[in-house]
N, C-alpha and C positions, 0 to 999 in steps of 0.2 A: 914967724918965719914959716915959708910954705913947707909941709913934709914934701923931701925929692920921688918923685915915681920911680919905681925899680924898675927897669926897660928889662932884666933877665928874667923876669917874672908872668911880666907880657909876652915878651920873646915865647916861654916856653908854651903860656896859654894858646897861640894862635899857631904854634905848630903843629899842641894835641889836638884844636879842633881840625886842622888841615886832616891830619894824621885819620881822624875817626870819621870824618865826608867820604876820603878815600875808601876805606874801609867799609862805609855803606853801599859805596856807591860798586863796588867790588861783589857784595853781597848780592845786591839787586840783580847783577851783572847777570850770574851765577843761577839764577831761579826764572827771570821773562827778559829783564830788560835787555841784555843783548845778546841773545840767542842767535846762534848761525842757522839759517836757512838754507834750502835746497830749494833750485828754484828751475821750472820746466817752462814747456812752452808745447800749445796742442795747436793743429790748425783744424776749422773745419769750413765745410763748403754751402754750407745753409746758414741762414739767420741765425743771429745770436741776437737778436729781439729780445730784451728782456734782460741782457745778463749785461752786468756794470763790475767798476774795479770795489772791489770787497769782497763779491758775492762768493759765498761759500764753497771751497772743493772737499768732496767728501768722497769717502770708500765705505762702501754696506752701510751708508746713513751713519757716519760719526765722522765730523767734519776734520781735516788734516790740515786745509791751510786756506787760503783765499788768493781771490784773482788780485793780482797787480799792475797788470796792464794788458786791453785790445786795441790792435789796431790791422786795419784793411791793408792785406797785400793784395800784388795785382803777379802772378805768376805768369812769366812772358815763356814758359816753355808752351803749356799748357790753355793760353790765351786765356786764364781766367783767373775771376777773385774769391782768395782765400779771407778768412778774417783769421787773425792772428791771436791767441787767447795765454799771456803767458801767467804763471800763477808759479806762488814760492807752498814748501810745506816745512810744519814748523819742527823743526829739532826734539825728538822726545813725543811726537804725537804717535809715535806708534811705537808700543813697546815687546822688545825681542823677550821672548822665555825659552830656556832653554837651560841644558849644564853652562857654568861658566865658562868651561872649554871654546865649547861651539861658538860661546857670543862672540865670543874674543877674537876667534879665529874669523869670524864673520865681521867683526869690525876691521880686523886688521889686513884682511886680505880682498873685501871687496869692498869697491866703492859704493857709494846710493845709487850713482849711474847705472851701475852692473848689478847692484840687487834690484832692481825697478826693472831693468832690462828681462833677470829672471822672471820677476811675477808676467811680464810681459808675454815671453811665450807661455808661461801657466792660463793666458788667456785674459789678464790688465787690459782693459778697454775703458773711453771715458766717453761719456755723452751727456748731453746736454738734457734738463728735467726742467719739470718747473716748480718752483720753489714758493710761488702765494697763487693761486688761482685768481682771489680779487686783484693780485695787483701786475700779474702775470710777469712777475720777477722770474730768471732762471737761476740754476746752479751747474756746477761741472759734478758728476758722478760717474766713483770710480766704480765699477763692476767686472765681475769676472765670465767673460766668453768665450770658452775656449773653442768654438765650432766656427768663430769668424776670423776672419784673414788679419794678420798684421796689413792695416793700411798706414804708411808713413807718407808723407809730402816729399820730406826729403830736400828740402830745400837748407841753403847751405845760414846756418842760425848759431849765435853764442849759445843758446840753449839747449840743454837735452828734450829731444822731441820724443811725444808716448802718442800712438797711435788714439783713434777716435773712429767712434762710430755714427750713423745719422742720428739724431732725436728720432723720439717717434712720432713730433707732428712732421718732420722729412721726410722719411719714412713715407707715412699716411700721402702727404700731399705728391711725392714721389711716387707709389702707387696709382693717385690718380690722376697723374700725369701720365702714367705708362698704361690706361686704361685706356679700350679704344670706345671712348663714349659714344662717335657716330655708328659706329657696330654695332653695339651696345641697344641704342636708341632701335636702328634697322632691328634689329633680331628683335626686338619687341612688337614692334610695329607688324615683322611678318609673322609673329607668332596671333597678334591679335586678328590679323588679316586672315590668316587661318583657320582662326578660332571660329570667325565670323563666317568664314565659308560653311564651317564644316556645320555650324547650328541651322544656316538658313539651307543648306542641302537638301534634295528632294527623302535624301535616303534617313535623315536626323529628321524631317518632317514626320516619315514612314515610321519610323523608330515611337516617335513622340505621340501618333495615333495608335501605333500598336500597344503600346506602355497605356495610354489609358484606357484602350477596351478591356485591357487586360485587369489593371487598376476596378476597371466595370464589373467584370465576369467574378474577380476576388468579392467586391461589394454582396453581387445579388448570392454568392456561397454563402458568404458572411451570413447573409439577414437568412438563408435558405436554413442553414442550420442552426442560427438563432428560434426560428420559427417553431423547425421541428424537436429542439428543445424545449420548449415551452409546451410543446404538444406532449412528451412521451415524460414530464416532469407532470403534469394533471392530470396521467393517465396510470401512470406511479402512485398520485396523492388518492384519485379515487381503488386504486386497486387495495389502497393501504387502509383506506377507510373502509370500504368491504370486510377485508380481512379483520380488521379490528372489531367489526359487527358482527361476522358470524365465527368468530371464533370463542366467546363463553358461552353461547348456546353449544357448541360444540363439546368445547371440557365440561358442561355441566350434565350432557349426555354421555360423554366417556364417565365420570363420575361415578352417574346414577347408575349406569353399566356393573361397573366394577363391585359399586356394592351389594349390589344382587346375586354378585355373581358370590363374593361373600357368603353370604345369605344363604344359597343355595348348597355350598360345599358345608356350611356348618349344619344346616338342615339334615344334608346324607349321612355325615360324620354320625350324627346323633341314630339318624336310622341303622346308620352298618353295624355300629356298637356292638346291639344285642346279635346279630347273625355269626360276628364276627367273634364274638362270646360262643357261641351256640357251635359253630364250626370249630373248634381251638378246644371245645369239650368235647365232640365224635373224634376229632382226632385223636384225641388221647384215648377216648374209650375204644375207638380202633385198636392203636398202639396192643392196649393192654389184652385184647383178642387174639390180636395176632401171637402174642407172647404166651395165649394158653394154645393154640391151636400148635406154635412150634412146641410147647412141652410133649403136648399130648402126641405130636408126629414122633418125635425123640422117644415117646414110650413106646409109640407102634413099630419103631424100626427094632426092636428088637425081636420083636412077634413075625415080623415077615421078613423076608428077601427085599435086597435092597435092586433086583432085577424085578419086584411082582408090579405089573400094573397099577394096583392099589397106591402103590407107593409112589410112583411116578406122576399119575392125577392126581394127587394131594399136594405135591411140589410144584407143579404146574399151577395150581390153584392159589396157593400160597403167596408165587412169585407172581401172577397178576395183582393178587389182592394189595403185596407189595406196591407195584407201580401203582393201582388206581390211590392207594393212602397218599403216596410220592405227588401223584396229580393232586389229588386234594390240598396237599399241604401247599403245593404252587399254587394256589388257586388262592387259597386264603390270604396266601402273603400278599399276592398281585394284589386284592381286593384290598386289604390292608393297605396298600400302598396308594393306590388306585383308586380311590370309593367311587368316582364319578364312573366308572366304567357298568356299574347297576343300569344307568340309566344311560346312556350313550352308546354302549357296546366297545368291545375293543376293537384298537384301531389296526389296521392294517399294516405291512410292513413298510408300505410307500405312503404312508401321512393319511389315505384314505380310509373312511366306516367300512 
């Protein structure tokens, strides 16, 4: 006999797994899989060449969310075509820091409409980049301008609209479009026209003869002073070879001078010697004369009157004999000092014999 299957067993098996699908699928929920988006919408008035539904929207280069749909409006106020670029950001790509207070109050009081509106007048701008060079993909980027205008379309959209600015191939191609090329071309044209007058002019001809006589006149200085350089540079080399020739016959006659002259003073020295002996012994034998002639005056002053004649011409004689010993003794020092004056004479008081 079959064992019966217990159906309240099964029963509960396929409720738990009901019960735990839920439960993951709640989990998943909660982390990517259904996250609420915020979802905008740009217009801009140039090419969107390049940019497709996916492509990345970013702020300062860290991507926030991606595009999910363009499409071509035709603005009947304004008789022209916008393209349409609307793009979602995802829940959590940018995260608030702050006190708890702040977040909270900033959660609960303003919208994402009205916080985006803020960064908007902070200067919130998006424009268009390009995001591969080989494959010339774009992207939307957000950036902060706060020196250019809120430009809005304004047109009436489920979506919240954020301003936009041109790319910068717009921009560029914009630029030369507002350039006035045929001006452009003309003012070259008469600048080169100009040019051409003023080179073939009689006065730039004048100009261009004068510059090179003058270019000429520079040359023949040039070589002029080159020349006479080389002249007064071998007139240098032979002065110098000169000089270098007759100049040790020179010191060797200063030399030979000198030592004779040597020679000569040591020769007198040896002569004066003995005079100079010979003199230094009357002086002294003087001295000691003098010294009896004053005793023997000191004995005769007591024999005569210091008013008698006699006495007066022996003082007189005395005081010459004095100064001639005085000159003597100058005489021998000079000579001692002096020997070459034997033979030269003394010199005068102005350098002269």
């Amino acid at each position: 006999m079959a064992k019966r299957i217990n159906t309240t067993l099964i029963g509960a098996f396929i409720v738990g797994a009901i019960t735990l699908l839920v439960a993951v699928i709640l989990a998943l929920g909660g982390s990517s899989l259904f996250k609420e988006s915020d979802h905008f919408v740009l217009y801009f008035s140039g090419s969107v060449k390049g940019l497709g539904i996916g492509a990345p929207v970013q702020l300062k280069g860290v991507t926030l969310g991606k595009v999910t749909a363009i499409n071509l409006v035709y603005d009947l106020e304004n008789e022209s075509f916008l393209n349409r670029v609307a793009f979602e950001i995802t829940e959590g790509a940018i995260k608030v820091c702050g006190s708890p207070q702040k977040v909270k109050a900033l959660s609960e009081e303003s919208t994402m409409e009205e916080t985006v509106d803020k960064l908007v007048e902070d200067g919130l701008r998006a424009k268009l980049k390009i995001q591969s060079v080989l494959t010339g993909q774009l992207l939307v980027a957000f950036d902060f301008y706060p020196e250019t205008p809120i430009d809005r379309v304004g047109l009436k959209d489920e979506l919240h609209e954020l301003p936009t600015l041109p790319s910068d191939m717009d921009a560029l191609e914009q630029t030369l479009e507002n350039l006035d090329i045929g001006g452009l071309v003309d003012s070259i044209k008469n600048a080169a026209k100009g040019f051409d007058t003023l080179v073939n002019s009689s006065s730039m001809q004048t100009l261009a003869a004068n510059l090179n006589q003058t270019l000429a006149d520079y040359r023949k200085l040039a070589d002029d002073l080159k020349t006479e350089t080389r002249v007064m540079l071998a007139d240098a080399r032979r002065l110098i070879k000169t000089t270098e020739t007759q100049i040790p016959p020179m010191a060797q006659g200063i030399t030979a001078t000198a030592a004779d002259l040597k020679k000569t003073i040591i020769h007198l020295d040896q002569q004066l010697q003995p005079v100079m002996t010979s003199i230094e012994a009357a002086v002294v034998s003087a001295d000691q004369a003098f010294d009896h002639a004053d005793a023997m005056l000191s004995n005769m002053a007591y024999l005569s009157s210091e008013e008698s004649t006699l006495i007066y011409r022996i003082n007189e004689t005395l005081t010459e004999t004095r100064k001639a010993a005085h000159a003597l003794a100058l005489l021998a020092d000079y000579l001692n000092r002096h020997p070459e004056a034997l033979l030269r004479g003394k010199k005068a008081e102005g350098g002269t014999k």
